[in-house]
C-alpha positions in Angstrom: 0.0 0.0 0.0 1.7 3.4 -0.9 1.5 6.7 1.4 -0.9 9.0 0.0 0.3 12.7 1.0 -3.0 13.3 2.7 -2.3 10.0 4.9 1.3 11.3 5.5 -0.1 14.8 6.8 -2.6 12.9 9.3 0.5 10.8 10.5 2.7 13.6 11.3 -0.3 15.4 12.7 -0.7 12.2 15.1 2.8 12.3 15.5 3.3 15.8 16.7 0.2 15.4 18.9 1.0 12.3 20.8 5.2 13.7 21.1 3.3 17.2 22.7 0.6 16.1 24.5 3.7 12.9 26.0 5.8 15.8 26.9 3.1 17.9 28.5 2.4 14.8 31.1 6.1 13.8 31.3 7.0 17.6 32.7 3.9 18.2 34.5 3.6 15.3 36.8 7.1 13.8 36.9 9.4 16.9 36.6 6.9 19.2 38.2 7.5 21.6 35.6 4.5 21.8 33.1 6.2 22.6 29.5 5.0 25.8 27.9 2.8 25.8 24.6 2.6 21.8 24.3 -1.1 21.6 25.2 -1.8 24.0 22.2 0.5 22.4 19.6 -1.4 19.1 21.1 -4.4 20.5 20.2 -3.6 22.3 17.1 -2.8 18.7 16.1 -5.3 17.4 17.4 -8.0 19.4 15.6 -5.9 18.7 12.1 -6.3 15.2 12.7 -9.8 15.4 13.2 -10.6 17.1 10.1 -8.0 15.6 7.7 -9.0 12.1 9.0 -12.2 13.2 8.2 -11.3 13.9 4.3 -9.6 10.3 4.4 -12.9 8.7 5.7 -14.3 10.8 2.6 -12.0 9.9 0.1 -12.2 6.1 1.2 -15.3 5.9 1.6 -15.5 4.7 4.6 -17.3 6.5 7.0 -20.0 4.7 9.2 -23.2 4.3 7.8 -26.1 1.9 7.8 -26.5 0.0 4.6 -29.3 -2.6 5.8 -32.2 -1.0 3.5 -29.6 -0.1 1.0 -28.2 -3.8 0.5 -32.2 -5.0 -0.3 -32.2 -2.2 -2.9 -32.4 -3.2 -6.4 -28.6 -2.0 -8.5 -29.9 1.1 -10.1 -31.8 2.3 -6.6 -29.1 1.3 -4.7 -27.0 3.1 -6.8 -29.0 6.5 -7.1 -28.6 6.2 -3.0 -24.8 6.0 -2.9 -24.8 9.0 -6.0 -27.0 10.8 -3.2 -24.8 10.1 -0.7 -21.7 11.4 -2.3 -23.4 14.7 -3.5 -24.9 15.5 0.3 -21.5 14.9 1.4 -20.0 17.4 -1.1 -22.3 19.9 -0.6 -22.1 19.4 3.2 -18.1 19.7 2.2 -18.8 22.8 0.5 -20.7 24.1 3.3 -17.7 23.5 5.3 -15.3 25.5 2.7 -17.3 28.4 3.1 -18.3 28.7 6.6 -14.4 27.7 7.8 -13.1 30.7 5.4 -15.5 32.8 7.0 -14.2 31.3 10.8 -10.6 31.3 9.6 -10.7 34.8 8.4 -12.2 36.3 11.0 -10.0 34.6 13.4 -6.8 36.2 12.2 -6.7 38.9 14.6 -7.0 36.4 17.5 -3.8 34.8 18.6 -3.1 32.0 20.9 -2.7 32.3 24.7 0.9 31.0 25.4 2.8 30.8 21.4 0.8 33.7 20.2 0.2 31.4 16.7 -3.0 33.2 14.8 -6.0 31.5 15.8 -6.6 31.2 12.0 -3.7 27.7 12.1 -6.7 26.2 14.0 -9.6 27.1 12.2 -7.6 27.0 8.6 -8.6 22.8 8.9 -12.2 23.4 8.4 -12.1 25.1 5.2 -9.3 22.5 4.0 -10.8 19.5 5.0 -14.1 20.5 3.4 -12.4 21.1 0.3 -10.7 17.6 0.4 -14.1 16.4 1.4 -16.2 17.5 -1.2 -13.3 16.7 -4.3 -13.5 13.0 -2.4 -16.9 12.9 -2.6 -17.4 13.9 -6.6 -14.1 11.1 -7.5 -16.3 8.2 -5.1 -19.8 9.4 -7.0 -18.0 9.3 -11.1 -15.9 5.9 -9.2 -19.2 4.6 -8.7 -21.2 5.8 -11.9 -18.1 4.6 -13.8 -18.8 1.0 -12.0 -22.2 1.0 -13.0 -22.1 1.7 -16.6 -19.1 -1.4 -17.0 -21.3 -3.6 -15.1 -24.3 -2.7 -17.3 
C-alpha cells in the first residue's frame, strides 16, 4: 500500500500530537514543571487530525453508515442512493469551505494564549478538510457511476 500525502499529513499530525501532549504529562507530573505551549500544539494537532482524517474517511469511503435497506435495494436504486450520498457529502463539504473561510478569516486577529500562533492555524482545517471532502466525494460518485455503466 503506498503513502498518500493526505495519509502522510494525518500521521505527522498524530505524531506531533501524541510527542506534545507525552511531553506535557512527562513535565507536568514527573518533573513538576509543566512545559509551555505543548497543550496547544497538542491540540492544534489534534483538531488537524480530526478534520484531515475526516477527508480520508471521505476519500475512502468509509465512514459509518447503515446499509441494511440499502443492500435489499435493487442495482440502479441502490445506486442513485450512494450518488445521493456522495453529492450530500459534497455539498455538506462545501458548506464547510465556506463557513471555515469565513471562521478562519475572521479569526486572524485572535492569537493563541501562550505561542501567540493566529488562531486562524486552528480554524484553517475546516475550510481545508471540506475542500478535500467535497473533491473526495465527486471522485467516489463518477468511481461509482463509472462502475455501474461497465457492469451494465
Amino acid at each position: 500500500m503506498r503513502m498518500r500525502v493526505l495519509d502522510l499529513a494525518v500521521v505527522l499530525a498524530f505524531a506531533v500530537m501524541t510527542v506534545a501532549i507525552g511531553l506535557q504529562v512527562i513535565f507536568r507530573y514527573l518533573l513538576n514543571d509543566p512545559l509551555a505551549g505543548s497543550e496547544e500544539v497538542g491540540r492544534l494537532a489534534f483538531v488537524w487530525v480530526t478534520f484531515l482524517g475526516a477527508a480520508v474517511a471521505t476519500r475512502d469511503d468509509a465512514h459509518v453508515r447503515i446499509d441494511y435497506f440499502l443492500r435489499r435495494l435493487g442495482p440502479r436504486s441502490a445506486l442513485a442512493c450512494r450518488i445521493l450520498g456522495h453529492v450530500g457529502t459534497a455539498v455538506f463539504g462545501l458548506i464547510m469551505v465556506w463557513v471555515g473561510f469565513l471562521l478562519a478569516r475572521f479569526s486572524w486577529d485572535f492569537e493563541s494564549a501562550s505561542l501567540q500562533f493566529p488562531m486562524t492555524f486552528v480554524h484553517a482545517a475546516i475550510p481545508v478538510a471540506g475542500a478535500l471532502m467535497t473533491a473526495a466525494a465527486v471522485g467516489n460518485a463518477v468511481v461509482d457511476l463509472a462502475d455501474a455503466k461497465r457492469r451494465a
